[in-house]
PADRENRO-302004 format. One line per 3 residues: number of its first residue (from 1); their letters; for each residue x, y, z of C-alpha. Coordinates in nm, 3 decimals, always signed. Layout:
% residues N
NUM	A	X Y Z  ...
% end
This chain:
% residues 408
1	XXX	-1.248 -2.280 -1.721  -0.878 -2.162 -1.813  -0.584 -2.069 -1.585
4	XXX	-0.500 -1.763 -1.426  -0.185 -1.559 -1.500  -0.113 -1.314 -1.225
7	XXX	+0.198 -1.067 -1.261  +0.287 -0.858 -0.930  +0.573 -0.618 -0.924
10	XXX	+0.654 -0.769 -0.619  +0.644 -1.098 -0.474  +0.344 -1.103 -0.250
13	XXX	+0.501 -1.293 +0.022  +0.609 -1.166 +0.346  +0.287 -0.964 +0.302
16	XXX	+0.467 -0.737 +0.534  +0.375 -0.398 +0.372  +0.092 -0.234 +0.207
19	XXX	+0.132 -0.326 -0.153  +0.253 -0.655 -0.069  -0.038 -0.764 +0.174
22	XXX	-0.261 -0.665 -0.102  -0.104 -0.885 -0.357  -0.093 -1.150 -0.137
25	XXX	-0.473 -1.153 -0.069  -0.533 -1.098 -0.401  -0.336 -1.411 -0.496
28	XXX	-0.462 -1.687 -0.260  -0.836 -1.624 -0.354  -0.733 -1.659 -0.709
31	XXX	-0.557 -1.983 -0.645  -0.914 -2.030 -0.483  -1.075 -2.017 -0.833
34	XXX	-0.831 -2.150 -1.072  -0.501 -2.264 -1.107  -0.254 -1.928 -1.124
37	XXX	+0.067 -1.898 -1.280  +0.291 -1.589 -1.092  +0.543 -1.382 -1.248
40	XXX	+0.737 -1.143 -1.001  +1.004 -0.979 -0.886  +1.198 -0.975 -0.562
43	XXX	+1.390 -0.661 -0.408  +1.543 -0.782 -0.098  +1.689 -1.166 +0.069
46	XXX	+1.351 -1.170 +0.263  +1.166 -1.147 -0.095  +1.409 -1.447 -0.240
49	XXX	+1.364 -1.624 +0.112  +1.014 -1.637 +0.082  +0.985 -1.838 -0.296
52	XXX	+0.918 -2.157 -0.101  +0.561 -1.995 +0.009  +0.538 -1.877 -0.352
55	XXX	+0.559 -2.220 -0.537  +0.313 -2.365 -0.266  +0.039 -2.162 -0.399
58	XXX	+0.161 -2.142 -0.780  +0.073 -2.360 -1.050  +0.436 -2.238 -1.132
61	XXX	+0.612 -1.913 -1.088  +0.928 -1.691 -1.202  +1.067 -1.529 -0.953
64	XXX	+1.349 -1.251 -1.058  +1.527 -1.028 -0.812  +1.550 -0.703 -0.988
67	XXX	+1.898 -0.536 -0.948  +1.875 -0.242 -1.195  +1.965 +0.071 -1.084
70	XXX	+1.751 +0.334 -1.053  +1.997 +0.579 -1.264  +1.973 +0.290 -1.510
73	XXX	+1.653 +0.283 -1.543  +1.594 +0.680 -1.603  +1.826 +0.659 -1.876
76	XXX	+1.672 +0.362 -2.045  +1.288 +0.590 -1.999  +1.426 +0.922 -2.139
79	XXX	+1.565 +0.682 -2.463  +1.244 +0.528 -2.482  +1.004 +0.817 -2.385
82	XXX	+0.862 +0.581 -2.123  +0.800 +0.617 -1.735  +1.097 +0.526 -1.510
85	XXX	+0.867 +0.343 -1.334  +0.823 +0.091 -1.618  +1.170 +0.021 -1.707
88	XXX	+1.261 -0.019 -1.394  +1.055 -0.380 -1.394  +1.150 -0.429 -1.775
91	XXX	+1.297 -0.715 -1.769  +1.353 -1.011 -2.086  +1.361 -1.300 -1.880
94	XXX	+1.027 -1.244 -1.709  +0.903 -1.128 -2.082  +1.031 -1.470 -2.218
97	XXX	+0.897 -1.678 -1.918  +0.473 -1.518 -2.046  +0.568 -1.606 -2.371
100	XXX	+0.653 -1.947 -2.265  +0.315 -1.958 -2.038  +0.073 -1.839 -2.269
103	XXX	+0.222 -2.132 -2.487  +0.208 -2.343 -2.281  -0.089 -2.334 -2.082
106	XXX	-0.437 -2.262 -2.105  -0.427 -1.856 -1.967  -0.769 -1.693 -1.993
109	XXX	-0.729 -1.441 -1.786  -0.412 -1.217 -1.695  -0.458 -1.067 -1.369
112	XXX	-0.175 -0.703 -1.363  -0.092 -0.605 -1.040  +0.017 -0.272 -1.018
115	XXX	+0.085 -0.079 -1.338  +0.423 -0.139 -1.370  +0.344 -0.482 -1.494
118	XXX	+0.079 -0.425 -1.810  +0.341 -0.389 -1.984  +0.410 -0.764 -2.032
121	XXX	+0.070 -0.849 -2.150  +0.108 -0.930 -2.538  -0.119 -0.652 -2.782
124	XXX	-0.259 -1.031 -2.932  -0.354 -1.205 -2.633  -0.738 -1.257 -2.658
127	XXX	-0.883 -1.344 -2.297  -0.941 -1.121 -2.022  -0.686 -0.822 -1.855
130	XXX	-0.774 -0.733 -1.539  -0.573 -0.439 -1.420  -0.545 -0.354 -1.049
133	XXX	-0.352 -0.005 -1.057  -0.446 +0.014 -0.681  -0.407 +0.414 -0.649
136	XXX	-0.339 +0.659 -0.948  +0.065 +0.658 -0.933  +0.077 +0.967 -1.220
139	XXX	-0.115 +1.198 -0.932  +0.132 +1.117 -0.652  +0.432 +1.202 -0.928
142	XXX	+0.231 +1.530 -1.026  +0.171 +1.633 -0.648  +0.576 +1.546 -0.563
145	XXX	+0.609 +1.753 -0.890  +0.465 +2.059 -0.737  +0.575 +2.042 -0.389
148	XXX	+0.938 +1.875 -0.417  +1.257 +2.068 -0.468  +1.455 +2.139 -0.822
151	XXX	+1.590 +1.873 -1.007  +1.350 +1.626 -0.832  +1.110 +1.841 -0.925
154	XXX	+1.109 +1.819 -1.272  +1.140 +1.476 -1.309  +0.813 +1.384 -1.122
157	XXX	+0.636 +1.609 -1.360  +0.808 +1.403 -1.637  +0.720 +1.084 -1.449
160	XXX	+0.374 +1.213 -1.383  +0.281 +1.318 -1.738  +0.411 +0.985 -1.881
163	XXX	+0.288 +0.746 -1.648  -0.048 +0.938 -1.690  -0.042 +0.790 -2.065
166	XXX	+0.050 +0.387 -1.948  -0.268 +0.425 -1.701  -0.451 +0.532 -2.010
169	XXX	-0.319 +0.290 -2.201  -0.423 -0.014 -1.950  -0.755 +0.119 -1.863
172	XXX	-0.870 +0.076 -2.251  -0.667 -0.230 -2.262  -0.836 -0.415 -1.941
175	XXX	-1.205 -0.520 -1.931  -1.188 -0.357 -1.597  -0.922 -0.167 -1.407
178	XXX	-0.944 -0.181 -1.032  -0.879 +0.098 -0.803  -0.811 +0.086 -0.422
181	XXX	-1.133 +0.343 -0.298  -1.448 +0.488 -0.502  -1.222 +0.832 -0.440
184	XXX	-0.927 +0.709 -0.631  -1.147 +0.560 -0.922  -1.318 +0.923 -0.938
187	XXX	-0.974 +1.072 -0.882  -0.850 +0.816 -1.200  -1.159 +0.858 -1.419
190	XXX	-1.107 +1.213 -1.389  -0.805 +1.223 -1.555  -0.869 +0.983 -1.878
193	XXX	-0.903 +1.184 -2.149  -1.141 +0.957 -2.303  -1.412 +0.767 -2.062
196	XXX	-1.577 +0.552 -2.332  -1.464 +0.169 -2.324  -1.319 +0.121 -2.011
199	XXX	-1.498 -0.022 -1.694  -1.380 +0.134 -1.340  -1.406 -0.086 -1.053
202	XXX	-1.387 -0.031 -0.670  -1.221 -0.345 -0.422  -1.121 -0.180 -0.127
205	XXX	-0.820 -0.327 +0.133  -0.929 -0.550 +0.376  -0.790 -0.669 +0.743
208	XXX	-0.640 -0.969 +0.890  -0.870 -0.917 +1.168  -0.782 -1.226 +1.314
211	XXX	-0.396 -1.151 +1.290  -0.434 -0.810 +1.413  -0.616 -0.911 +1.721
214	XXX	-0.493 -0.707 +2.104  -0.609 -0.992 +2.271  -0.326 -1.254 +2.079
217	XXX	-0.017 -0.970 +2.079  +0.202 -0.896 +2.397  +0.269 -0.585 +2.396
220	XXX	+0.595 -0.388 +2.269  +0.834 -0.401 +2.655  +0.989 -0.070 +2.577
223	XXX	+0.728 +0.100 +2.542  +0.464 -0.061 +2.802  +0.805 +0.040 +3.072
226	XXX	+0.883 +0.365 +2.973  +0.711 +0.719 +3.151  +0.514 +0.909 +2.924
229	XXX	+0.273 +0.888 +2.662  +0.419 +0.665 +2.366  +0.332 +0.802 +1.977
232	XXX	+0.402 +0.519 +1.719  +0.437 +0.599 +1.369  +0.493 +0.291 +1.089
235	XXX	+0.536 +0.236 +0.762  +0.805 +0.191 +0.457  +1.114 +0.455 +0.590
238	XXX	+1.247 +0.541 +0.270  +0.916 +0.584 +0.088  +0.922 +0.954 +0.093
241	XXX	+0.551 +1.046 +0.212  +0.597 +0.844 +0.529  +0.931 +1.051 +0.564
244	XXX	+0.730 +1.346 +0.511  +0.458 +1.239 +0.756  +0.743 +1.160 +1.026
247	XXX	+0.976 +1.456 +0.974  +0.609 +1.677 +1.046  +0.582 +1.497 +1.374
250	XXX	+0.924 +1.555 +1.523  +0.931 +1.959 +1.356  +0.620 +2.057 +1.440
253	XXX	+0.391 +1.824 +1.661  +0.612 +1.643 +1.883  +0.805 +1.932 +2.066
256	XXX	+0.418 +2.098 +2.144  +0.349 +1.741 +2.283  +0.653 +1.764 +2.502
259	XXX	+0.556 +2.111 +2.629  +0.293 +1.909 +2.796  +0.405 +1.584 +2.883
262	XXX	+0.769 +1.606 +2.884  +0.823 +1.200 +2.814  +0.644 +1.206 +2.551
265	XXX	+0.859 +0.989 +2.310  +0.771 +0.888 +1.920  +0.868 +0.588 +1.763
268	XXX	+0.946 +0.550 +1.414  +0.902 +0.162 +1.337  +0.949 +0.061 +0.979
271	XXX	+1.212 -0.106 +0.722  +1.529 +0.108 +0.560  +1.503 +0.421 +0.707
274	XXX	+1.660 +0.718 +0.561  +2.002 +0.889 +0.665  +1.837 +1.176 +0.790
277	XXX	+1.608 +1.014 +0.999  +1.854 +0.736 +1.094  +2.034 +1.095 +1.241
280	XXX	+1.802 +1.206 +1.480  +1.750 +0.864 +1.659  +1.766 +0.904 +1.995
283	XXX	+1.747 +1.279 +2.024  +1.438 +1.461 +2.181  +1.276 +1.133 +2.240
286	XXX	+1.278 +0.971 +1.896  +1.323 +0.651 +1.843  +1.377 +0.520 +1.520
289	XXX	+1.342 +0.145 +1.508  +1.407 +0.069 +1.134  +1.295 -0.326 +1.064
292	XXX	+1.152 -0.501 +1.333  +0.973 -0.861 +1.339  +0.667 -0.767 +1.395
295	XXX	+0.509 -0.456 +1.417  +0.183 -0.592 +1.592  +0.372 -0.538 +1.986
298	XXX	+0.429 -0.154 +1.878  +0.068 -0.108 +1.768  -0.049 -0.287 +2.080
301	XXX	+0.164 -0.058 +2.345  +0.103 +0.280 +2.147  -0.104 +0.528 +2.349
304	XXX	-0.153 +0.730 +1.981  -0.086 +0.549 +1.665  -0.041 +0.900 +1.349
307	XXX	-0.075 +0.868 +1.047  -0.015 +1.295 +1.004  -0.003 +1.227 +0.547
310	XXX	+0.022 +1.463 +0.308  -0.012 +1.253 +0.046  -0.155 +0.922 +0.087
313	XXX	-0.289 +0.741 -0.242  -0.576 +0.491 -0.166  -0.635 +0.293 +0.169
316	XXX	-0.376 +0.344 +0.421  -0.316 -0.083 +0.535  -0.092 +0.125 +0.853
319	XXX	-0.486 +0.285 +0.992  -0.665 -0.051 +0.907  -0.398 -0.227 +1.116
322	XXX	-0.385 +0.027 +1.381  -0.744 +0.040 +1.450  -0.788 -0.375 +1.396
325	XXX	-0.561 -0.371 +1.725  -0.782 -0.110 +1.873  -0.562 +0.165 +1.906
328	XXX	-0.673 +0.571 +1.882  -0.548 +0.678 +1.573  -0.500 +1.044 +1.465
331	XXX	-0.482 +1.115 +1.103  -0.468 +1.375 +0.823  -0.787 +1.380 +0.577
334	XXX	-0.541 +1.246 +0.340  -0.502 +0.926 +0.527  -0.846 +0.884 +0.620
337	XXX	-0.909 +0.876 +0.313  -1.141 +0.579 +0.179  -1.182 +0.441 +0.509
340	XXX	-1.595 +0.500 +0.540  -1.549 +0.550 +0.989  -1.649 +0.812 +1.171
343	XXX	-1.488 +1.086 +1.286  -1.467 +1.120 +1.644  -1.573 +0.753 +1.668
346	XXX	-1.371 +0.513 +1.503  -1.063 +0.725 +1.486  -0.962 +1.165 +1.536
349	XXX	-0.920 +1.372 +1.206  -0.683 +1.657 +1.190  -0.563 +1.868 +0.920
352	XXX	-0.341 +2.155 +1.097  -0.066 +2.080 +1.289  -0.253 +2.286 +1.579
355	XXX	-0.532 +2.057 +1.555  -0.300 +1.765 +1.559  -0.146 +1.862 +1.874
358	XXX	-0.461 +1.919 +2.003  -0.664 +1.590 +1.960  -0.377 +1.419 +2.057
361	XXX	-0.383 +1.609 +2.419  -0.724 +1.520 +2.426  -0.632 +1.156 +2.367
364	XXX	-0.382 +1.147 +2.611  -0.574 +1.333 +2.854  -0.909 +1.086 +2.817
367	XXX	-0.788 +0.789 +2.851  -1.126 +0.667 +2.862  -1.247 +0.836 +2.506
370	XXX	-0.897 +0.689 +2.404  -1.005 +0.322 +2.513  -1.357 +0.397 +2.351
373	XXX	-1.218 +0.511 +2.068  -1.007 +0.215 +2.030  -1.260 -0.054 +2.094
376	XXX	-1.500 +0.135 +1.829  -1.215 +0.139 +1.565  -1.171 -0.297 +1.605
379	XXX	-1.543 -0.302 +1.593  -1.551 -0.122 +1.233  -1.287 -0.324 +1.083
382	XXX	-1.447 -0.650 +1.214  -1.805 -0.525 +1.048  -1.667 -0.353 +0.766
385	XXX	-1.302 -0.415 +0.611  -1.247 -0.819 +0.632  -1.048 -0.935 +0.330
388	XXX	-1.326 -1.233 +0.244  -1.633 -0.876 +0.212  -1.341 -0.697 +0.008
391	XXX	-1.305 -0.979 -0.250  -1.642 -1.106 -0.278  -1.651 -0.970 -0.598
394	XXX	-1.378 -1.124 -0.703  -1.498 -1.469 -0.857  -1.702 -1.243 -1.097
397	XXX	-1.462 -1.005 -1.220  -1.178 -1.301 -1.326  -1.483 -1.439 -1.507
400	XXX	-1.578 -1.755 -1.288  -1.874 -1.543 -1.068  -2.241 -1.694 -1.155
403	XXX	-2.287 -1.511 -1.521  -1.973 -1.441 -1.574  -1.867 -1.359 -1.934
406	XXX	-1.688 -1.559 -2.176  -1.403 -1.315 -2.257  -1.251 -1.556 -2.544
% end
């Protein structure tokens, strides 16, 4: 058997966010099969920080923080008639460093992690691509291209239409492209415009179980001391449908909460939050944390954990997490979305802002459905979404499963 190269468009170390915790996953039970080689980029000093955990699972790596700017980057995809969201990770010295690899060493497989990065594996190279696009990025850009404001507007539709192409592009390329939930691959084979020759795949997130585990986390002082039911909210703060998601919460569901239970207080907790949520800390009880260590303590003292999307692409990592620490979570359809629980069981559905505010009364209310809730939640993710059931398939689809293919 050959090596494994495996290019990420970020480091996958902290897994400390959704993309990133995938990645990571994805990468040690590689390094399980076969030696793997890891091109990637880092974003911020915790990225950098963390390329000492990186070379202890690598057969070797290239790390590169990517400064470009954004405006950059547009430019450079308008010259080129390519998605921003490709020459934003265009970079020569990762380009050079393949090269070099492929050379080198004896690649048989190139694993892509998110489809920013197909674009470094060579038109000639003749072992197997495996693509794992997680969600279909070209829909999110064509949704934010309806429902944003002008000029953004019009260059998500760009973005959208483009990028649409480059998931074409891979899915023919790869002997199997990988989506995030059998809704998503629907959702992505839908929009090929041809179907023959490319082979659709389904690995679903999994859950630290053991990591996300009430019984191991003290809970979050602040919240455990303060009156009132406590509504925690996390995610990336500057991605913008988490912003979306939050800003819904504090307009529209929060104050009816309040009417109610006056202490009511939601937390924002989540890295780099924007300006204009960053200005209404502290008024009409929100908190907005920004970064925090760990967001396991929030989780654990939350008497509500929402997830109120409006567009959420694949598995939401923020439920799993949520309901591994056997919290009551209320969530759009949108965020439920590939998560095979129960309604009214494992976690509360709403799609109105009405019936938000409801079920979360009801919540708060019951504290013993809450609880119930809560326990049923941990129970599913324990049965149903461990990492090692997500990746069984793995072995097979990087070509060292029992019958695997010789794709030389």
């Amino acid at each position: 058997m050959g090596e494994i190269l495996f290019l990420a468009h970020r480091i996958p170390f902290p897994p400390d966010r959704g993309d990133k915790i995938r990645s990571h996953h994805l990468l040690k039970a590689l390094a399980e099969l076969a030696p793997v080689h890891v091109g990637t980029f880092g974003e911020t000093d915790a990225d950098m920080a963390a390329e000492a955990e990186l070379e202890s699972i690598a057969a070797s790596h290239r790390l590169i923080r990517r400064t470009k700017p954004l405006a950059l980057a547009g430019l450079e995809a308008l010259a080129s008639n390519k998605p921003v969201s490709l020459t934003a990770f265009d970079s020569a010295a990762l380009r050079a460093w393949v090269s070099q690899v492929l050379s080198e060493r004896p690649i048989d497989t190139i694993f892509v992690f998110s489809g920013q990065m197909g674009q470094y594996v060579p038109d000639d190279f003749a072992g197997r691509v495996i693509v794992d696009l997680c969600d279909v990025d070209s829909a999110k850009f064509d949704a934010y291209g309806v429902d944003g404001t002008w000029p953004r507007r019009v260059i998500d539709r760009r973005e959208g239409r483009v990028l649409a192409c480059e998931e074409e592009r891979l899915a023919h390329r790869a002997d199997a492209t990988i989506l995030i939930s059998s809704n998503e691959a629907s959702l992505f084979s839908s929009r090929l415009a041809k179907r023959d020759g490319t082979d659709i795949r389904v690995i679903r997130n999994g859950i630290d179980a053991d990591l996300f585990d009430p019984a191991n986390v003290t809970p979050q002082r602040d919240l455990v001391q303060a009156r009132g039911p406590q509504i925690v909210f996390t995610g990336q703060m500057d991605y913008l449908p988490n912003i979306v998601a939050v800003e819904r919460v504090m307009d529209a569901i929060l104050p009816r909460l309040r009417a109610q239970h006056p202490k009511a207080t939601f937390h924002v907790v989540g890295r780099a939050p924007v300006q204009r949520l960053l200005d209404r800390a502290g008024k009409d009880n929100v908190r907005v944390w920004g970064e925090v260590p760990d967001v396991k303590p929030f989780l654990a003292a939350a008497d509500i954990v929402i997830a109120p999307l409006a567009i959420a692409r694949g598995i939401q990592n923020k439920v799993l997490e949520a309901m591994a620490m056997a919290r009551p979570v209320l969530l759009s359809p949108e965020a439920a979305t590939g998560i095979d629980a129960v309604d009214g069981k494992h976690f509360a559905i709403a799609e109105s802002d009405e019936a938000m505010v409801q079920q979360a009364l009801r919540l708060i209310d019951d504290t013993g459905e809450a609880i119930a809730m809560g326990h049923a939640a941990r129970a599913y993710v324990l049965a149903e979404q461990s990492w090692p059931a997500m990746l069984a398939d793995l072995a097979g689809l990087v070509g060292r499963g029992k019958g695997a293919r010789n794709a030389a």
